[in-house]
C-alpha positions as CSV (number, residue, x, y, z in Angstrom):
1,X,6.5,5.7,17.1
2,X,3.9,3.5,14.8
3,X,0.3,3.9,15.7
4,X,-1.7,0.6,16.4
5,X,-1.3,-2.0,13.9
6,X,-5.2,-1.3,12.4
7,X,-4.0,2.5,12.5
8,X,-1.0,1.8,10.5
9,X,-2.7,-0.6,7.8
10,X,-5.7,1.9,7.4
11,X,-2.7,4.8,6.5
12,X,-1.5,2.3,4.2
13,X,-4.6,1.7,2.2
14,X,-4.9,6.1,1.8
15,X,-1.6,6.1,1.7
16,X,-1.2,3.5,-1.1
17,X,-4.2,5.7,-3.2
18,X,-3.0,9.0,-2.9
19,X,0.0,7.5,-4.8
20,X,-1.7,5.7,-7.4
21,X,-3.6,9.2,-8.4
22,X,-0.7,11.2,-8.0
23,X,1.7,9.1,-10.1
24,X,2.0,9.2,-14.3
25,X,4.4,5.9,-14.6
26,X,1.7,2.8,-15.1
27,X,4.3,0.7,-14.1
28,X,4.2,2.1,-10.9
29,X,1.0,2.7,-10.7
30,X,0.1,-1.2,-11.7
31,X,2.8,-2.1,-8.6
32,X,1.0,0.1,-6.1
33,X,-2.4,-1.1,-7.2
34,X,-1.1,-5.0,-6.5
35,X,-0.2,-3.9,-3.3
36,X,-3.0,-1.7,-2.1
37,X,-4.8,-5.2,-3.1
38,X,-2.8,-7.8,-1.3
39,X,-2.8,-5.2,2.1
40,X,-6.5,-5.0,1.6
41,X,-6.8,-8.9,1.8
42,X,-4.5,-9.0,4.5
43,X,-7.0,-6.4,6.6
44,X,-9.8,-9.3,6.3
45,X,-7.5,-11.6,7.9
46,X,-7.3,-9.6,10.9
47,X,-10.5,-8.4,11.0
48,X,-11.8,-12.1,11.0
49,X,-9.2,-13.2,13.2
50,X,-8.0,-11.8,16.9
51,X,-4.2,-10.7,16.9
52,X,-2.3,-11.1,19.9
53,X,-0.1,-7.8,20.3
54,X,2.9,-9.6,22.2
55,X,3.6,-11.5,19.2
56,X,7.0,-10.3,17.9
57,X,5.8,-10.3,14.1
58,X,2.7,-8.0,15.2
59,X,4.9,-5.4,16.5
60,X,7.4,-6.4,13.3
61,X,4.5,-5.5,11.0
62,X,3.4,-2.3,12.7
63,X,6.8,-0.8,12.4
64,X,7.4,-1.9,9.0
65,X,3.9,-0.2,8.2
66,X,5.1,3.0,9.9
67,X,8.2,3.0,7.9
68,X,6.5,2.8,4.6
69,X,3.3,5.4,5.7
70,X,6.2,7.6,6.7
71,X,7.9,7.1,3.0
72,X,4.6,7.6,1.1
73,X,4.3,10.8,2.9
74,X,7.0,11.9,1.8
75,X,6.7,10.5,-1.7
76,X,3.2,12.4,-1.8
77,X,5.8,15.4,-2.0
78,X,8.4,14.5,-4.1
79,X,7.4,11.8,-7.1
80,X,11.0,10.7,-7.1
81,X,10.1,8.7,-4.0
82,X,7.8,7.0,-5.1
83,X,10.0,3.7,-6.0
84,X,11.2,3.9,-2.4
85,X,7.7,3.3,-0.8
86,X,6.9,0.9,-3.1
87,X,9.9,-1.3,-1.9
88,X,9.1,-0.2,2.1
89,X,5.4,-1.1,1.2
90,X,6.2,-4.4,-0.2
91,X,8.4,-4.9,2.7
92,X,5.9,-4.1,5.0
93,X,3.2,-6.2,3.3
94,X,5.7,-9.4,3.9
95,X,5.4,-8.7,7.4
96,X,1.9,-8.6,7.4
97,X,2.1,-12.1,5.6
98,X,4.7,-13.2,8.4
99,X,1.6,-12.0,11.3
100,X,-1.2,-13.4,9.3
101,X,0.3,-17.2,9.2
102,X,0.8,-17.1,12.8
103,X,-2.9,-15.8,13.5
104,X,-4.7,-18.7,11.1
């Protein structure tokens, strides 16, 4: 089960490092580094704003979040997975998009 949503987007942001130090492909490692980015601006968003947690996109974007923590942890273990979390943390990061529109 997915932690709290500030839980799950802090994970993210380790997560997201530990993969851009542990990978060799720059390619990757310039995809992870957008990401880690656009997550962190997304964390301002909610830290300036109050999130209402019955919102069906806030529990949309803490699942997505866990998904993609649980594939970097993974990937942290076997570089082959790497590609995988990118595409579960760019999915996730769309649902944080999807929350932060309804919040502003």
């Amino acid at each position: 089960m997915a932690k709290s949503l500030g839980e799950e987007i802090s994970m993210a942001l380790s997560n997201i490092t530990a993969l851009i130090i542990k990978t060799d492909d720059k390619n990757e490692r310039t995809q992870l580094t957008r990401q880690q980015a656009k997550l962190a601006g997304q964390l301002q968003i909610f830290v300036d704003q109050t999130v209402d947690e019955a919102l069906p996109e806030y529990e949309e974007a803490t699942e997505a979040l866990n998904a993609a923590n649980g594939e970097a942890a993974s990937a942290k273990r076997k570089l082959d997975k790497i590609a995988s979390s990118i595409k579960k943390f760019s999915q996730a990061i769309t649902k944080l998009e999807s929350l932060a529109e309804k919040v502003t």
